[in-house]
C-alpha positions, 0 to 999 in steps of 0.5 A: 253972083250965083253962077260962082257957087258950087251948091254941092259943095256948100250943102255938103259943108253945112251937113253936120249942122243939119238933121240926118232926115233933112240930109237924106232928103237932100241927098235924094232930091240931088241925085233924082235932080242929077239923074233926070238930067239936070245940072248942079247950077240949075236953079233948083239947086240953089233953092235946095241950097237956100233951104239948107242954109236956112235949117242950119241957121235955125239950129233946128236938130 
C-alpha cells in the first residue's frame, strides 16, 4: 500500500542515481507542493516518486 511510503524519503535514497537537473527539479516541485499546502502523501508525490524511479531505472545521466 502506498499510504506506508515516505515518498521523501524514497526520491532522496534514489538522488545519487539521478541527473543533478532532474534533482533540482524535484527538489522545487516538493517545496512549491509543501509550501502550497499540500501533504508528502498526497498523490502527486508519488507520482513524482514514480517519475523519479523511472529515470533511475533508465540510467538516464
Amino acid at each position: 500500500m502506498e499510504s506506508t511510503i515516505n515518498p521523501i524519503y524514497e526520491i532522496n535514497r534514489l538522488a545519487d542515481q539521478l541527473p543533478l537537473p532532474v534533482v533540482q527539479d524535484l527538489h522545487q516541485r516538493i517545496a512549491d507542493w509543501l509550501s502550497s499546502g499540500g501533504n508528502y502523501d498526497d498523490p502527486y508525490m508519488f507520482q513524482q516518486l514514480r517519475y523519479a524511479q523511472r529515470v533511475a531505472k533508465e540510467g538516464v545521466k
